[in-house]
N, C-alpha and C positions, 0 to 999 in steps of 0.2 A: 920292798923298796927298790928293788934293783928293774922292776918293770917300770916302773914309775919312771926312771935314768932315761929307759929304751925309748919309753912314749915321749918323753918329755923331745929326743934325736928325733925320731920319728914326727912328731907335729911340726917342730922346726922345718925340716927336712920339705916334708910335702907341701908346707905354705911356702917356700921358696919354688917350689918348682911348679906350685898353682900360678904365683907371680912370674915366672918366670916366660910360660904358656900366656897368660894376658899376654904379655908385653913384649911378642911377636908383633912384628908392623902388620902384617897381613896374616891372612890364611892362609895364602900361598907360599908365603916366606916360612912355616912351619916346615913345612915338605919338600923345600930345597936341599938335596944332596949337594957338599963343599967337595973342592977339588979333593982327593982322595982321601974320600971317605962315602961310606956308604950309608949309615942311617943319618937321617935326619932327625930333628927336635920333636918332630911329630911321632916319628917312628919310635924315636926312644922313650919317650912319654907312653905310649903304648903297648910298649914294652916293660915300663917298669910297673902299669897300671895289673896288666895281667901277670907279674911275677907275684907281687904285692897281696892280688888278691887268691892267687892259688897257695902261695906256701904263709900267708898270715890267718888271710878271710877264712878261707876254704879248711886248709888244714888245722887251725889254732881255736878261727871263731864258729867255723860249721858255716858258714854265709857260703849259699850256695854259689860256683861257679866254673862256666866250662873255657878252659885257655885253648887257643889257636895260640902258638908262639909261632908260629912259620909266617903267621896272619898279622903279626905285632910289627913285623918289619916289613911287611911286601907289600900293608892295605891302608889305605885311608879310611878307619872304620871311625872317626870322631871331625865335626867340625871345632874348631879352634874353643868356639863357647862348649860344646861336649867335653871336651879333653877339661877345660876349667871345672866342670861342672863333675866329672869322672873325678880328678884329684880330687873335690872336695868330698864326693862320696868316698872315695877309698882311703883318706885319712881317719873319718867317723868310724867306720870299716878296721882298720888298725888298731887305730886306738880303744875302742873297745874288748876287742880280742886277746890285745897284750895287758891291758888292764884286769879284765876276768881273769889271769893265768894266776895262781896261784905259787909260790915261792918253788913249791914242790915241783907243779907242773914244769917252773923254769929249767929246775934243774933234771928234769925227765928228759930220757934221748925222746930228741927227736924223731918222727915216723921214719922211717929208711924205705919203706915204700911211698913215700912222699917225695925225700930228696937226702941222697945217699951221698955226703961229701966228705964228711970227716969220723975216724976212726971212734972219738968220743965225742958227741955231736950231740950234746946237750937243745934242749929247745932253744936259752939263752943264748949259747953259740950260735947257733942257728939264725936266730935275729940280728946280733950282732952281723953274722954276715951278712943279711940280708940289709940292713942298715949303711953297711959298709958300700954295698951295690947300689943303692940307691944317691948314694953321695957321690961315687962315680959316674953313674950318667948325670946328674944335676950338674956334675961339672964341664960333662959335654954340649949339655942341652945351650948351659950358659952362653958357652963358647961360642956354639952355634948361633942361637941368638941374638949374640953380639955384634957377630963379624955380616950376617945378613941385613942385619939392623943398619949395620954401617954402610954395607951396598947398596941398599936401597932403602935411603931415607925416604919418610913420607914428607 
């Protein structure tokens, strides 16, 4: 039951941040850096895309995948319909993964040669934080979005 909670955050989650990505005015307006601050909506989407799928896909559901994280902030590796079309894979991606996990699996640590952050670092911890980070940048992306939006209306 308690995957079911996770997925249930999780699909929420990434359908807001699918809609979120649409509903940039432009292409260009994604990969505008705000006065201080450095990633942009593009980058952070990017970002969450290859977190997402190294410590859910990769290490949960076995779906293969190789992260660049220095590459998540520095490149423009997706046009605006990519990045839509990447969310919508890497939620199918999640949700299946956290769904396969078995009650027991949940409550298994964590790989620690995966990702080494906490003392009892259950897989459900685990996702919870991971969940938790994704709700922080969606609230950047938002931001961003909003305030570019507002700069340049179409």
């Amino acid at each position: 039951m308690e995957n079911e909670i996770i997925v249930q955050l999780f699909e929420r989650d990434l359908k807001k941040l699918r809609d979120e990505i649409e509903n940039y005015p432009s292409e260009d307006s994604l990969w505008v850096q705000l006065p201080g601050t450095i990633n942009s909506g593009g980058n952070l989407c990017q970002h969450l895309i290859g977190n997402l799928r190294t410590y859910v896909g990769l290490a949960l559901g076995n779906v293969p995948y190789v992260r660049n994280r220095d590459a998540e902030f520095a490149a423009r590796y997706f046009t605006q319909p990519e990045l839509v079309s990447e969310v919508e894979n890497l939620s199918a991606i999640v949700v299946k993964s956290i769904r396969d996990l078995s009650q027991e699996q949940l409550q298994a640590a964590f790989p620690r040669n995966v990702l080494d952050m906490f003392a009892e670092q259950t897989t459900a911890l685990v996702l919870v934080h991971l969940l938790t980070h994704l709700s922080y940048h969606l609230g950047q992306i938002n931001y961003h979005r909003r305030w570019v939006s507002a700069a340049n209306p179409q």
